[in-house]
C-alpha positions as CSV (number, residue, x, y, z in Angstrom):
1,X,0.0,0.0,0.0
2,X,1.4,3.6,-1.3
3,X,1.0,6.4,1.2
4,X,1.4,9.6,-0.7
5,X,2.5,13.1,0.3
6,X,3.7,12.1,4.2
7,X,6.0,15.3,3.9
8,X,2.8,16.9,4.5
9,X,2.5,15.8,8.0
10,X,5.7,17.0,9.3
11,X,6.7,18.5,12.7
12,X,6.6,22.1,11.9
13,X,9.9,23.3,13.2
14,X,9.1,26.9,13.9
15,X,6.1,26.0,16.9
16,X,6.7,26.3,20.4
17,X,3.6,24.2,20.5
18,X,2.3,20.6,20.4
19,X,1.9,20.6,16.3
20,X,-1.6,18.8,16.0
21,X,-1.0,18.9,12.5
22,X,2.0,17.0,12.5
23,X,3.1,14.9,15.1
24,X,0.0,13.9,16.2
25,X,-1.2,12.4,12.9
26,X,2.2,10.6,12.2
27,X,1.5,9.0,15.8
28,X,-1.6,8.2,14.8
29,X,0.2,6.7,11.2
30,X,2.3,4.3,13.4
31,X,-0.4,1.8,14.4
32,X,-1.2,1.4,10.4
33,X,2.1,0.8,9.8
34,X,2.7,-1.5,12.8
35,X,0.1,-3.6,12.2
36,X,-3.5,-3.4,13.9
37,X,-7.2,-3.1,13.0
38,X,-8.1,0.1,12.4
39,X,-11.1,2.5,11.3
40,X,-9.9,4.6,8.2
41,X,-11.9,7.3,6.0
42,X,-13.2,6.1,2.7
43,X,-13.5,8.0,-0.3
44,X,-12.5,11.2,0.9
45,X,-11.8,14.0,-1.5
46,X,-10.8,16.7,1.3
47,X,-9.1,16.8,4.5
48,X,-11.9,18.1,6.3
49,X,-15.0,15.8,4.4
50,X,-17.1,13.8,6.3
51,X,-17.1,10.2,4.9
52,X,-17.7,7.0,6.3
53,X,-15.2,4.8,7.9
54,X,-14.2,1.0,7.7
55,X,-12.1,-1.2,9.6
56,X,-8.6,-2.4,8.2
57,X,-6.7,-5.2,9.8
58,X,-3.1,-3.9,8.3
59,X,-0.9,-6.9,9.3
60,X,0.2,-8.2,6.9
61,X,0.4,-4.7,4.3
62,X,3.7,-3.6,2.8
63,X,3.8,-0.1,3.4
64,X,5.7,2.3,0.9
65,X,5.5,6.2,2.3
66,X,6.3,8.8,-0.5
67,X,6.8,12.7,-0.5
68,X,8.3,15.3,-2.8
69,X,10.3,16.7,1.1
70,X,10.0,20.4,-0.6
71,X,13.1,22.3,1.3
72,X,14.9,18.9,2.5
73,X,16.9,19.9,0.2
74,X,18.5,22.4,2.4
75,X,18.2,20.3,5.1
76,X,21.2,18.0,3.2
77,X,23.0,20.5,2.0
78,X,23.5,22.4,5.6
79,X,24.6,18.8,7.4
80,X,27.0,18.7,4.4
81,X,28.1,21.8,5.3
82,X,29.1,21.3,8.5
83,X,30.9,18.0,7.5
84,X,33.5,20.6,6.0
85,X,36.6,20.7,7.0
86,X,40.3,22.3,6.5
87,X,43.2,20.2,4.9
88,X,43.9,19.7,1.5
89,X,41.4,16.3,0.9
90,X,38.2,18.6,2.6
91,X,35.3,19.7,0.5
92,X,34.4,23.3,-0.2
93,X,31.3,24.7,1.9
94,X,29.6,25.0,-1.3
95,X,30.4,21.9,-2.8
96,X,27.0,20.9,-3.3
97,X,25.0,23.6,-4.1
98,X,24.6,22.8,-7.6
99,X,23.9,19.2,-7.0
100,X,21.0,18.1,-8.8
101,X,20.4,14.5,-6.6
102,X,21.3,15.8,-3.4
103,X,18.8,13.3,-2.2
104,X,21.2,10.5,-2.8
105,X,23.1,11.9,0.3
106,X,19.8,11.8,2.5
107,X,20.3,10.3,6.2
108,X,17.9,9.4,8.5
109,X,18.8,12.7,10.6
110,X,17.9,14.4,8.0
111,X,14.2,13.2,8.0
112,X,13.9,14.1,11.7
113,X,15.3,17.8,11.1
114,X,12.6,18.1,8.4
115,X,9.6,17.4,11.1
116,X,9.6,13.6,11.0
117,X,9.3,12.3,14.4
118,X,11.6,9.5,15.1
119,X,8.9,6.8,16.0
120,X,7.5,7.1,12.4
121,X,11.4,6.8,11.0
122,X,11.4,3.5,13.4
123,X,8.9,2.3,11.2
124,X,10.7,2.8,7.8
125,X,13.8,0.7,7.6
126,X,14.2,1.7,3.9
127,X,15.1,4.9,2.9
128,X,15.1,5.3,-1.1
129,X,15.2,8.2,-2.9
130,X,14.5,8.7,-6.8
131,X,16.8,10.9,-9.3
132,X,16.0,14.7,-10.4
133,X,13.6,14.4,-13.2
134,X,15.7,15.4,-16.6
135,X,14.5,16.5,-19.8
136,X,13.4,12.8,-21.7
137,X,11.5,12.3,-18.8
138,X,9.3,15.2,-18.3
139,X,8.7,14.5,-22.1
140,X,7.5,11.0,-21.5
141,X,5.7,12.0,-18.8
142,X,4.0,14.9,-21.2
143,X,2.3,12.0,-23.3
144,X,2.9,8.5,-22.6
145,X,0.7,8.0,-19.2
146,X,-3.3,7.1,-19.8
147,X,-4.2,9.7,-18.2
148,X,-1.2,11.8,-19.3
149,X,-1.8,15.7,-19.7
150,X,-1.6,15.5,-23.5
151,X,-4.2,13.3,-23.5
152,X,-7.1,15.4,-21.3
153,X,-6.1,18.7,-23.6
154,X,-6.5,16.6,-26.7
155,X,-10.4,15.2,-25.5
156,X,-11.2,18.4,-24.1
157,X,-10.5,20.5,-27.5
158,X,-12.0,17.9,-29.4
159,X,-15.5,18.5,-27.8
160,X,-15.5,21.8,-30.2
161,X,-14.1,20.1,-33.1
162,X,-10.4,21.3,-32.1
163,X,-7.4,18.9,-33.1
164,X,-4.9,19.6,-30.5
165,X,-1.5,17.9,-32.5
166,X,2.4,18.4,-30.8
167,X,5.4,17.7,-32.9
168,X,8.3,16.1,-31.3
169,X,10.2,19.1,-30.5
170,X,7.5,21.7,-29.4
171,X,7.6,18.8,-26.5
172,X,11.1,19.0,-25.9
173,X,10.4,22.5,-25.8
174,X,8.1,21.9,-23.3
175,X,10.5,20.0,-21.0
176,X,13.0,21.9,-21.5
177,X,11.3,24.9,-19.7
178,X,9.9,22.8,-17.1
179,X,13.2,21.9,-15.7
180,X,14.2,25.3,-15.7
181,X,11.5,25.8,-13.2
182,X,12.7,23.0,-11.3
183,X,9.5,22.2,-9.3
184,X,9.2,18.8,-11.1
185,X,6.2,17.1,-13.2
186,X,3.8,20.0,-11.7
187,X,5.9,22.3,-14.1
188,X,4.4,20.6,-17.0
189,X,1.3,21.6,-16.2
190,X,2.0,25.2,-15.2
191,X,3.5,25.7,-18.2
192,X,0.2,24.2,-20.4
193,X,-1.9,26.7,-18.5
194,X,0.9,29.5,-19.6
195,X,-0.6,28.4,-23.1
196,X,-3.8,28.8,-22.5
197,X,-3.5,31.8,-20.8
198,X,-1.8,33.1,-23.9
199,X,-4.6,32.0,-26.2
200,X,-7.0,34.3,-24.0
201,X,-4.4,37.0,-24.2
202,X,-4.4,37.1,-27.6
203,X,-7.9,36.1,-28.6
204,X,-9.1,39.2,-26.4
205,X,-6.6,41.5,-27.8
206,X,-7.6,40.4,-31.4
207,X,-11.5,41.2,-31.2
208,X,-10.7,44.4,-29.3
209,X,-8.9,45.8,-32.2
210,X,-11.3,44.2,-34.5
211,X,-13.6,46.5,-32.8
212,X,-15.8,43.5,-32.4
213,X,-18.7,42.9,-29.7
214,X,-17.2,40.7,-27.4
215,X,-17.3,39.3,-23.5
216,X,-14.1,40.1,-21.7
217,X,-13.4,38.8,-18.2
218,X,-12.1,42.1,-16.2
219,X,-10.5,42.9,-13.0
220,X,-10.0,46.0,-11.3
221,X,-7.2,47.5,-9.6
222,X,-7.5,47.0,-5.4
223,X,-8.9,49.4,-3.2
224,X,-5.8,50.9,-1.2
225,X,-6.8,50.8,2.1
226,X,-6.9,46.6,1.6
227,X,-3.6,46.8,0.3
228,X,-1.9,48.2,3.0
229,X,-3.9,46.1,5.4
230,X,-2.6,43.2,3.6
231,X,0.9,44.2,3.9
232,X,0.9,44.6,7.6
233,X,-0.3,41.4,7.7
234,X,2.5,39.3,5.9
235,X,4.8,41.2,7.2
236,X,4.1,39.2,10.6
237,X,5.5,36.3,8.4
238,X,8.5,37.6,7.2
239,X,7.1,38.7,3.9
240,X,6.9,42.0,2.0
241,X,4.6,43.8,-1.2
242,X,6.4,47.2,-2.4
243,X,3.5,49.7,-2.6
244,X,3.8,53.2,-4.8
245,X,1.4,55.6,-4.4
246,X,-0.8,53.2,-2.3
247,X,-0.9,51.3,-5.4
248,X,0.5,47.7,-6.0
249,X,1.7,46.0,-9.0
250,X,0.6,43.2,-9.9
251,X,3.8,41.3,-10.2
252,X,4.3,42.2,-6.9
253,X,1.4,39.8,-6.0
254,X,2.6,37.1,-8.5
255,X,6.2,37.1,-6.7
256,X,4.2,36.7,-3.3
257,X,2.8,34.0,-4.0
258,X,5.4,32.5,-6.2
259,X,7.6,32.8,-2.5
260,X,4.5,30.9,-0.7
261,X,4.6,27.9,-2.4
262,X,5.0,25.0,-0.5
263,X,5.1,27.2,3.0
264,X,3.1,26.4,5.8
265,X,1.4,30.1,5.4
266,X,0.9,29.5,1.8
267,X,-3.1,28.9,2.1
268,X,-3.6,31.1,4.7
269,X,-1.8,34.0,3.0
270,X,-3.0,33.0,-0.5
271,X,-6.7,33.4,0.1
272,X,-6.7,36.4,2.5
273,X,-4.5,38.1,-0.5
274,X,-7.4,36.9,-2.8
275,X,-9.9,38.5,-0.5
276,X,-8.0,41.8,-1.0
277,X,-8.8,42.3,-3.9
278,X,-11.6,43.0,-6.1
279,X,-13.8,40.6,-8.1
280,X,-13.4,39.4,-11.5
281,X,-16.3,39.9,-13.8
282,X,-17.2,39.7,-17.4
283,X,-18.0,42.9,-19.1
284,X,-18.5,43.7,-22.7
285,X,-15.6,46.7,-22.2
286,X,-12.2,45.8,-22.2
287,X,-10.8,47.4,-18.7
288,X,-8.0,44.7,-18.1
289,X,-7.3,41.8,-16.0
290,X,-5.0,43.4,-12.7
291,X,-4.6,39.9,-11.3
292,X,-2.8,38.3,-14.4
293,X,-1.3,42.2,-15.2
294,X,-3.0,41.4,-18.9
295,X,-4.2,44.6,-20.7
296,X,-6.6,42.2,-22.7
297,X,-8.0,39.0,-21.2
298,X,-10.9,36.6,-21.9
299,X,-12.7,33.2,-21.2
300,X,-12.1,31.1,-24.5
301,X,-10.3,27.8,-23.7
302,X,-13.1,26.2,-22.0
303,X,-16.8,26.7,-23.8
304,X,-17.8,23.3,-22.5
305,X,-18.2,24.2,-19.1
306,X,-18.5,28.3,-19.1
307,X,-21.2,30.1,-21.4
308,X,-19.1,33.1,-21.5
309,X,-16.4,31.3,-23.5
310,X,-19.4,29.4,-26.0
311,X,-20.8,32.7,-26.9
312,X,-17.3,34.0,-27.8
313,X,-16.3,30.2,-30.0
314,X,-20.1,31.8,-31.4
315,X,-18.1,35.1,-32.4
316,X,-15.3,34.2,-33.5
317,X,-16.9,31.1,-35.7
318,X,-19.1,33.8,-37.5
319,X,-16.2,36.3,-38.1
320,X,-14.4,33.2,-39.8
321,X,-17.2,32.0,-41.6
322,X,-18.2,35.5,-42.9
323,X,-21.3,35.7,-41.5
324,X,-20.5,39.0,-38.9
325,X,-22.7,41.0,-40.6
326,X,-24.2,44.5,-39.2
327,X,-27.3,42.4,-38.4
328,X,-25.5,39.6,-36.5
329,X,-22.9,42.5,-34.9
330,X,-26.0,44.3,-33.8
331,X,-27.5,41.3,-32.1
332,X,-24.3,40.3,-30.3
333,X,-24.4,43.9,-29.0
334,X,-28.0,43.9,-28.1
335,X,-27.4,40.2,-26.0
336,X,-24.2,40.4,-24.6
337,X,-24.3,43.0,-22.0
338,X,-27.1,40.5,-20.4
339,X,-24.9,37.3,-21.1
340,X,-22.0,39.3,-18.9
341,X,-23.9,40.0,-16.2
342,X,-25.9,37.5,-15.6
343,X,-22.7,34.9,-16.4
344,X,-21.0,37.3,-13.8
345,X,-23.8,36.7,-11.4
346,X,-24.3,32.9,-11.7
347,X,-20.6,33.0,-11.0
348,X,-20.9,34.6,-7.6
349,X,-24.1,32.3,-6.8
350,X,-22.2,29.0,-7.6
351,X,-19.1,30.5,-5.2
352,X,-21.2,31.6,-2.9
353,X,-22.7,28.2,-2.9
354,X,-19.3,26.2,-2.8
355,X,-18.3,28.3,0.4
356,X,-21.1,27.5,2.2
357,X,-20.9,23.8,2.1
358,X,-17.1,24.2,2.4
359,X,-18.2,26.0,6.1
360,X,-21.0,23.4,7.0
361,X,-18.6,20.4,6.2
362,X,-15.6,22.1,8.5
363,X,-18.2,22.7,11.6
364,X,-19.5,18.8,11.0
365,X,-15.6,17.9,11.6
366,X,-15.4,20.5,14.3
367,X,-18.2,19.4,16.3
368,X,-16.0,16.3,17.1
369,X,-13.2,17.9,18.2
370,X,-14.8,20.1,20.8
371,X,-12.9,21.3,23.9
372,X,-9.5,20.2,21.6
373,X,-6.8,22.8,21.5
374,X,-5.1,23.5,18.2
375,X,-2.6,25.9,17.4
376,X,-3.3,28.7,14.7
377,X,-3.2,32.1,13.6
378,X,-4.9,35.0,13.9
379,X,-6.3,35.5,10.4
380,X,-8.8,38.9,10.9
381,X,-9.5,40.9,14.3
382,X,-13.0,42.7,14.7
383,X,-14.1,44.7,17.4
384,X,-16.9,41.5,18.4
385,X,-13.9,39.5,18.2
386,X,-10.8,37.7,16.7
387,X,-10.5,35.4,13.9
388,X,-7.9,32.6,14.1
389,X,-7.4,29.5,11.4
390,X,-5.9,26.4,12.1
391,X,-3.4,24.8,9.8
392,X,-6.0,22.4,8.4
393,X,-8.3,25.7,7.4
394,X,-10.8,25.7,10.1
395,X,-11.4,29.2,10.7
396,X,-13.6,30.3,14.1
397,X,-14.2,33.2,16.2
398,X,-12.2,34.1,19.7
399,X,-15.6,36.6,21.2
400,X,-14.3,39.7,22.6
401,X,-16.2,39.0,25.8
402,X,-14.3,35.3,26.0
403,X,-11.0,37.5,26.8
404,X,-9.5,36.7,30.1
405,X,-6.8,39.1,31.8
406,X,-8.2,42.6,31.3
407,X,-11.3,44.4,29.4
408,X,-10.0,44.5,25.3
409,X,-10.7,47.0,22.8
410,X,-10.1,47.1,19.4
411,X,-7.9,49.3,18.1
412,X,-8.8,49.8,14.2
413,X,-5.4,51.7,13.1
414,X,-3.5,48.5,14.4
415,X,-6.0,46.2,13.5
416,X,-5.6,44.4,16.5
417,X,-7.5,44.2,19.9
418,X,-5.3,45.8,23.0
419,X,-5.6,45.3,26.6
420,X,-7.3,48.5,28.1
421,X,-4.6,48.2,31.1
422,X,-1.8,45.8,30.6
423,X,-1.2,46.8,26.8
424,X,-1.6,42.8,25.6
425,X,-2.2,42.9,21.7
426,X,-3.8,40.4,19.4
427,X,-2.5,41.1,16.1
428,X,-3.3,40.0,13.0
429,X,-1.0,36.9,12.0
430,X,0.2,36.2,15.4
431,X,0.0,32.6,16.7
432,X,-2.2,31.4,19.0
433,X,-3.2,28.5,20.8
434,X,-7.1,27.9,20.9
435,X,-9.8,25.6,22.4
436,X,-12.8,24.7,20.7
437,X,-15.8,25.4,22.0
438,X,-18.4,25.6,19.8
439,X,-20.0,24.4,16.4
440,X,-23.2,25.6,15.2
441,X,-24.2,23.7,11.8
442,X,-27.2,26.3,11.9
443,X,-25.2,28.9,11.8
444,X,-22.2,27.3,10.3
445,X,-19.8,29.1,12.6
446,X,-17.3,27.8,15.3
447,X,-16.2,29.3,18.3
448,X,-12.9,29.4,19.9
449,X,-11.4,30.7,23.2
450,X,-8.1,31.2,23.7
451,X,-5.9,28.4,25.7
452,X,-5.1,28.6,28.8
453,X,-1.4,28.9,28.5
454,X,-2.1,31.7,25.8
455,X,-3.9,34.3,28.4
456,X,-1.2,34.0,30.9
């Protein structure tokens, strides 16, 4: 049995608490891999679903863990490091900065400095690592697979009658620039969605100077005020946005979350930069796309599932076929401001819609972990109360009124609630310890106090 992505459940190294996250789940890992019967989620497609359990008697299972270990890397390099010595047979300090299988060198210290407690390490007597993937492998791994990413883009385009064909070396091409990017197999698919991104770009920008009707998909720049808010706020994690003028560019925002990736404040972070900025929408005047910096941007790789990019395949199929007309121009001008805001609209519904189960499915978990502590961060601070989300996304309320130690107010131009007389501050993205102590499905909120050993 394969046991994916165990890097995941790591010790994280910069708490001074109990990581709940972490250790307690690779404890709970040992008596699968010692062998026991044991209850085990079926058919789970998020960590915080609800699904029904069964009982595994997981004696007599071979156990293979796996992980991709993002920064263990480092963790090599620096015991390497220190291995250094002076004499004429020593290496140099930076002897193997440039090597590409540095995990050939891995050692089971190694492992435990990356967060991996050494009971779980006891269980894995075999420590293999694979090679760097290199260019003929990334292409292989471009086409040869069933379910291989070639493959989906070739069924998906030929659902509108599209004939999606690469030559040898526009995949070599594609490898190529994946390894430059160095983040693996996932680059492959990063780089796909560059393409796609570009065929918006550039189907936009072609209708706009066609001075055709046309749906664009716009985004505003961000109000200001949520900017600056926002920077405070990472800068609790050692991060930074350069503003000018109060405005923000939106590279700036790119290279943010380019930093984030694979960080334990990468989710956190990610969304509350999302919710910092204004909406996308689809309007029928071209105003540009801030998030993606594009001057011209549209929906038209996907007409299967969106109706915004079908009514644009509609467009551009009459401007190729000669049929765009003043009659048919006039009725795509007469129908479209309706098709973008009501596309738009259904858009908000379905999100709106998706959050709210997301929120009844984390309370369901909650309510079984009530009275639990759990360590978090403070993501938002009102003046009713304080907002703090656990590693695994749970996000609850810490009331004003629960506040122990001295009568709090909150202090707007810190956005953070003070102690009246000792000065104590609750910041946002300051760490916490928190109890559980409520979850309302009704409602779908869940309410937290502070811990004990946080009010002293």
């Amino acid at each position: 049995m394969f046991i994916d992505e165990i890097d995941k459940l790591a010790r994280k190294r910069e708490t001074n608490h109990r990581d709940v996250n972490g250790e307690s789940v690779q404890q709970g890992l040992l008596k699968l891999l010692e062998g026991a019967e044991v209850e085990v989620p079926v058919g789970a497609s998020s960590k915080n679903a609800m699904v029904p359990m069964v009982t595994v008697d997981t004696t007599n299972i071979l156990f293979i863990c796996g992980g991709a270990f993002p920064d263990l890397d480092q963790v090599i390099r620096e015991r390497l490091a220190k291995k250094s010595s002076m004499g004429f047979n020593a290496e140099l300090k930076d002897h193997y900065d440039n090597e590409k299988n540095i995990f050939r060198y891995v050692e089971t210290e190694d492992l435990r400095n990356f967060g991996m407690i050494p009971e779980f390490l006891g269980r894995l007597p075999i420590v293999f690592t694979l090679d760097a993937l290199d260019e003929k492998m990334l292409t292989r791994i471009l086409s040869e697979p069933k379910n291989a990413l070639l493959k989906q883009y070739r069924e998906l385009l030929a659902m509108d009658e599209v004939d999606l064909i690469f030559e040898p070396d526009a995949l070599e091409a594609i490898a190529a620039k994946a390894l430059k990017k160095d983040t693996g197999a996932r680059a492959l698919r990063a780089i796909i969605e560059d393409f796609m991104l570009a065929a918006n770009e550039t189907v936009a920008e072609d209708c706009f100077w066609q001075e055709l009707p046309f749906v664009y998909r716009t985004h505003d720049n961000p109000d200001p005020d949520r900017m600056r808010k926002l920077a405070a706020f990472i800068n609790n994690f050692g991060y930074s946005i350069h503003l000018k003028d109060d405005e923000v560019h939106p590279k700036e925002l790119q290279k943010l979350l380019a930093k984030l990736e694979e960080t334990p404040e990468e989710d956190l972070i990610s969304r509350l930069t999302l919710r910092s900025m204004k909406q996308v929408k689809y309007t029928t005047e071209c105003t540009g796309h801030f998030g993606l910096a594009a001057k011209y941007y549209c929906h038209f790789t996907s007409p299967i599932r969106r109706y915004p990019d079908l009514q644009i395949h509609r467009i551009i199929k009459d401007v190729l076929r000669g049929r765009m007309n003043g009659t048919r121009e006039e009725h795509y001008r007469s129908i479209l401001p309706e098709v973008a805001r009501q596309s738009s609209e259904r858009e908000r519904k379905a999100d709106e819609a998706e959050r709210e189960t997301i929120k009844l499915k984390k309370v369901e978990y909650m309510s079984h972990h009530l009275w639990e502590e759990f360590d978090g961060v403070i993501s938002g601070v009102t003046a009713w109360g304080i907002y703090v989300e656990l590693p695994n996304t749970v996000e609850g309320l810490v009331r004003t009124a629960s506040l122990q130690g001295d009568y709090f107010e909150y202090n707007e131009s810190a956005c953070a609630m003070v102690g009246v007389h000792t000065g104590k501050s609750y910041a946002i993205g300051q760490k916490v310890k928190v109890q559980v102590t409520g979850a309302d499905k009704m409602t779908r909120t869940i309410d937290f106090e502070l811990a004990e050993d946080e009010e002293e």
